[in-house]
C-alpha positions as CSV (number, residue, x, y, z in Angstrom):
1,X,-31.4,73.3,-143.9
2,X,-28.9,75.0,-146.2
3,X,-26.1,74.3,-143.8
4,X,-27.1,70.6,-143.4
5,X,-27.3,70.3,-147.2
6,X,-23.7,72.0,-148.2
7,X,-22.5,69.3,-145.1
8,X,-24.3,66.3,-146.7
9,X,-22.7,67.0,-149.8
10,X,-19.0,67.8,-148.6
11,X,-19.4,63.9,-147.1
12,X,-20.9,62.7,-149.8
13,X,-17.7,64.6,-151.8
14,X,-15.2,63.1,-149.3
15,X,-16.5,59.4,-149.5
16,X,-16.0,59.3,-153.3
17,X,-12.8,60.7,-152.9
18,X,-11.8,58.0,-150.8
19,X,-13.4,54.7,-152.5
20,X,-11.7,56.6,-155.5
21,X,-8.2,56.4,-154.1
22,X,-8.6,53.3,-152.6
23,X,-9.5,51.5,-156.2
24,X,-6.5,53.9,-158.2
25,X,-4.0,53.4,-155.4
26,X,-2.7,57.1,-155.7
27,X,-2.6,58.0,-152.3
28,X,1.1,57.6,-152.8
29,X,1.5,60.2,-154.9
30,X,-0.2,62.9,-152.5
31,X,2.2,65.1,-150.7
32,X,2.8,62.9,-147.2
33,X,1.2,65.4,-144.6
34,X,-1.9,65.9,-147.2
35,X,-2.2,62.1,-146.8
36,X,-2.0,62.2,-143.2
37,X,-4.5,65.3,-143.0
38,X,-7.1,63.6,-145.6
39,X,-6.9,60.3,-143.3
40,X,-7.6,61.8,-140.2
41,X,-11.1,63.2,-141.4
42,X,-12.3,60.3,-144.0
43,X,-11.3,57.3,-141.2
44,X,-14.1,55.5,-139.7
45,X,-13.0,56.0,-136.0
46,X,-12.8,59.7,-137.2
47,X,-16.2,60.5,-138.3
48,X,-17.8,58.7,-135.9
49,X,-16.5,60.8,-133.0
50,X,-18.0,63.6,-134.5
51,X,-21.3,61.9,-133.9
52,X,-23.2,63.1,-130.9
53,X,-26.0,60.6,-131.2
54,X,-23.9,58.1,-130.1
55,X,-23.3,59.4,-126.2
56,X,-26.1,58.6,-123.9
57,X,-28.5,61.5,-123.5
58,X,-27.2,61.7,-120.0
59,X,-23.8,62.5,-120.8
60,X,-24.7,65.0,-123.2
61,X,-26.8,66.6,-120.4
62,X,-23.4,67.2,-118.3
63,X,-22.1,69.6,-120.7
64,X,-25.1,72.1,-120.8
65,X,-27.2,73.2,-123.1
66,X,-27.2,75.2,-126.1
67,X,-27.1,78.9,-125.0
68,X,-28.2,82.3,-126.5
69,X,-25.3,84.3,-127.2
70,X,-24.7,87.7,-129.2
71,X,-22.5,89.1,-131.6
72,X,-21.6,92.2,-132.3
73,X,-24.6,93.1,-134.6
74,X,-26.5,91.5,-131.9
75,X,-27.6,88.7,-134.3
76,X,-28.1,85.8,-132.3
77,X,-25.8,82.9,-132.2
78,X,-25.4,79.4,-129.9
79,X,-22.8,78.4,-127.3
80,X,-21.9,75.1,-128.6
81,X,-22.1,72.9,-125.7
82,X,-21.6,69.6,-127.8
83,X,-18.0,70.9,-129.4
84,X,-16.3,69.9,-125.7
85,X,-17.9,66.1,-126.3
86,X,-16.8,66.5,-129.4
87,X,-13.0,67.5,-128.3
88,X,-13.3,64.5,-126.0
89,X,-14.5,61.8,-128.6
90,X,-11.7,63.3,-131.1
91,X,-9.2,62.5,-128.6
92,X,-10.5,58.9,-127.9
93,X,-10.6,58.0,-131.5
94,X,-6.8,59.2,-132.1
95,X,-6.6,62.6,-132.7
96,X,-3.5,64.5,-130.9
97,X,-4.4,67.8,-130.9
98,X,-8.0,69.3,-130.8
99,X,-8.5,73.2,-130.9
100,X,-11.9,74.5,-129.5
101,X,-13.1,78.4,-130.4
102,X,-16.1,78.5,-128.6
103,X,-18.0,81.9,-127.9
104,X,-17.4,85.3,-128.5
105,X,-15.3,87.1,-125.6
106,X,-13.9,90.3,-127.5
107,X,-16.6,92.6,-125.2
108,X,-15.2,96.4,-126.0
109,X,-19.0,97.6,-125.2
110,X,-20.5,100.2,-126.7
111,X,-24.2,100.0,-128.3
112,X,-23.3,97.0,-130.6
113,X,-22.2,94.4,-127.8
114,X,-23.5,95.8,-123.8
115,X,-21.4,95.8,-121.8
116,X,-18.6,93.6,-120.2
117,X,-20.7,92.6,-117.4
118,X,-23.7,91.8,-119.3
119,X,-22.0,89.6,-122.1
120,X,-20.2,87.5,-119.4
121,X,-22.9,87.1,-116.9
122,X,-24.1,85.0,-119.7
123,X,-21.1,83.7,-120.9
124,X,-19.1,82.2,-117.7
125,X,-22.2,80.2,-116.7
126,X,-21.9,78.1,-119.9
127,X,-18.1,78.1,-120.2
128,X,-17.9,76.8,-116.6
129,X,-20.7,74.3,-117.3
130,X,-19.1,72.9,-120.4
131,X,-15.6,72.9,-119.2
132,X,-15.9,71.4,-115.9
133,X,-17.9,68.7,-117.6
134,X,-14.9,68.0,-120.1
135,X,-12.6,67.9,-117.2
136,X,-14.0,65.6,-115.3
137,X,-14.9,63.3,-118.1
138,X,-11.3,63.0,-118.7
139,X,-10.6,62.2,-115.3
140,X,-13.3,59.6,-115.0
141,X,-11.8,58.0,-118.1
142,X,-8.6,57.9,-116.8
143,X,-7.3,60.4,-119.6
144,X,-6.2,63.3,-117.3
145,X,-2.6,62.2,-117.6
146,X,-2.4,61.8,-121.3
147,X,-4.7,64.9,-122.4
148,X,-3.7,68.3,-121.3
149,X,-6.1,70.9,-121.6
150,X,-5.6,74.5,-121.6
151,X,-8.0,77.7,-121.7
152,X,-6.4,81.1,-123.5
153,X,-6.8,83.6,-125.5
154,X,-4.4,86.2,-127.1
155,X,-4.2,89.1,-124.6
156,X,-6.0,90.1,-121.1
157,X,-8.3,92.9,-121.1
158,X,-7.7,96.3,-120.1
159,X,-7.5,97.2,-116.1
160,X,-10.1,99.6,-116.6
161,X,-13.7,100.0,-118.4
162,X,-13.6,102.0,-121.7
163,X,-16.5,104.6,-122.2
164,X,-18.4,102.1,-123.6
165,X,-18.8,99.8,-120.4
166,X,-16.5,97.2,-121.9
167,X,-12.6,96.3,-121.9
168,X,-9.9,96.7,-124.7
169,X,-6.9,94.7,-125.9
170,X,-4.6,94.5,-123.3
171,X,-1.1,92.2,-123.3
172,X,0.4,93.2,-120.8
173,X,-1.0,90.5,-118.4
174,X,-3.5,88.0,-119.3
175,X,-4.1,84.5,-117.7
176,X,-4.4,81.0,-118.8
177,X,-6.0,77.5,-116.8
178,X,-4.1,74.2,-117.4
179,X,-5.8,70.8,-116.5
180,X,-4.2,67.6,-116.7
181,X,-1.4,66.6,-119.0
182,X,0.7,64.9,-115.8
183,X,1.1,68.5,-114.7
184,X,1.1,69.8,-111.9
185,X,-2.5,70.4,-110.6
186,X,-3.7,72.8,-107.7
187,X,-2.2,75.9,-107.8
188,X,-2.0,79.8,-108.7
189,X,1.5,80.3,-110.7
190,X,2.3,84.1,-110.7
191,X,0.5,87.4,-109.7
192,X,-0.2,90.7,-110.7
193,X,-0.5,94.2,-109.4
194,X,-3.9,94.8,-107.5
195,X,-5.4,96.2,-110.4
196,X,-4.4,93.6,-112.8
197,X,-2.3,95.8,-114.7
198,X,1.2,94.0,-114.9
199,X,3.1,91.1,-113.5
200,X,4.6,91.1,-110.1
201,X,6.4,88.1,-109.9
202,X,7.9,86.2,-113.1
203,X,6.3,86.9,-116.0
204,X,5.4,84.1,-118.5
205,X,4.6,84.5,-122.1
206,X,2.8,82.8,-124.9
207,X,6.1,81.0,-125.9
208,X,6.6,79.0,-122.1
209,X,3.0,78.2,-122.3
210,X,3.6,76.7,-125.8
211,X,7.0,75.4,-124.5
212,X,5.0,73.8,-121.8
213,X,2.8,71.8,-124.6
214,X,5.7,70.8,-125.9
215,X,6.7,68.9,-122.9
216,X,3.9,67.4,-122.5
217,X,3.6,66.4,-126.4
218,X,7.2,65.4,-126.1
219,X,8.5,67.8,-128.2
220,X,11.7,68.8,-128.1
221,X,11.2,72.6,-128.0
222,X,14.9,73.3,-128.9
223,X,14.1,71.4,-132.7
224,X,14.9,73.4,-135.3
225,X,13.1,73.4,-139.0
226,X,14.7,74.5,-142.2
227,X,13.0,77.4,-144.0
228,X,12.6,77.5,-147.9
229,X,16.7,78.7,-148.0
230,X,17.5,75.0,-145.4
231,X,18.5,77.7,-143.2
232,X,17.5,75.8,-139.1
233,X,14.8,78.3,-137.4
234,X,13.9,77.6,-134.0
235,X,10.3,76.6,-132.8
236,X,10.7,78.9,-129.9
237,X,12.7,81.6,-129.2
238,X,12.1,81.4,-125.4
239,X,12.4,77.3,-124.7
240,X,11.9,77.0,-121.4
241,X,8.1,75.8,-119.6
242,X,6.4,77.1,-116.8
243,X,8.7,75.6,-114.3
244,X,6.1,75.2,-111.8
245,X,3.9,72.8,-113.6
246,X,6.9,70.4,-114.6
């Protein structure tokens, strides 16, 4: 009830601030990407999309259900199966880019967490639920060329269980699923060794997957922006996408 409270009041807080800069016109004198940034969460279309009530029952039922999950002091938390509806109906009303933390994957083991096995057997089941639902809402729309959807996280996870039946950091190979985006769909880019240990063919960093979004964004990832000196620094260093999804 606490939560629900501190959210009524940060609407209530964000209404008046927008009836008060509609009747004193100063919107023009707010830095422009504040402007654009305050917009985007105080316009009708907006808040509406965060509302869940309005999808039939039905649909909601295709993403899942809210699921137990753990953290690491084994207090228990929710897989939010209504943030991936809430991705999609962000999208529809206008919003370009929609970022989705959902669950909690860093499984080193140990007393605190189980292990790796234990955390995902409950995991997967939900994330699969939930995603493949999202996916083929956007097909079914007839969004899967315009929204591009992609699944990541920072590193892979170590070849090998740790002492403590879990898996550590581990950059040296990880993996990431694209879906959509007028990419190109169906197939396995790149390999590893057999224990998942390092690439075997061409490896593929964070900056060609982000190069990748680019493309699909139409963003020129060559641009330049000028730091605090006006000296140009790149947006990538490494420009070039995963060739086999262009």
């Amino acid at each position: 009830m606490d939560r629900l409270q501190n959210r009524k009041q940060l609407l209530g807080s964000l209404d008046n601030v927008r009836r008060r800069f509609d009747k004193q016109n100063e919107l023009g004198a707010v830095d422009a990407f504040t402007a654009q940034a305050f917009d985007m969460i105080s316009t009708t279309a907006v808040r509406e999309a965060f509302d869940i009530s309005r999808e039939p029952k039905s649909q909601v039922a295709q993403y899942g259900r809210k699921g137990m999950i753990f953290d690491y002091n084994k207090s228990p938390a929710h897989w939010d199966h209504e943030a991936f509806i809430r991705a999609r109906r962000l999208v529809e009303a206008g919003v370009p880019y929609v970022s989705l933390q959902v669950g909690l994957w860093d499984h080193h083991g140990g007393d605190a967490q189980g292990s790796i096995f234990n955390g995902y057997r409950t995991l997967l089941p939900l994330l699969d639920k939930s995603l493949s639902a999202l996916i083929t809402d956007l097909y079914q729309r007839g969004l899967d060329k315009d929204v591009a959807v992609i699944v990541w996280g920072e590193f892979g996870r170590t070849p090998k269980l740790n002492v403590g039946g879990g898996r550590d950091h581990w950059p040296q190979a990880g993996c990431a699923l694209f879906v959509g985006g007028g990419l190109k769909m169906g197939q396995c880019v790149g390999a590893t060794d057999r224990t998942a240990s390092v690439p075997i063919t061409r490896p593929y960093g964070p900056q060609n997957i982000l190069a990748t979004l680019y493309h699909v964004l139409g963003i020129d990832s060559s641009s330049t922006l000028a730091d605090l000196n006006g000296r140009p620094v790149a947006l990538l260093d490494d420009r070039e996408p995963i060739a086999e999804l262009i």
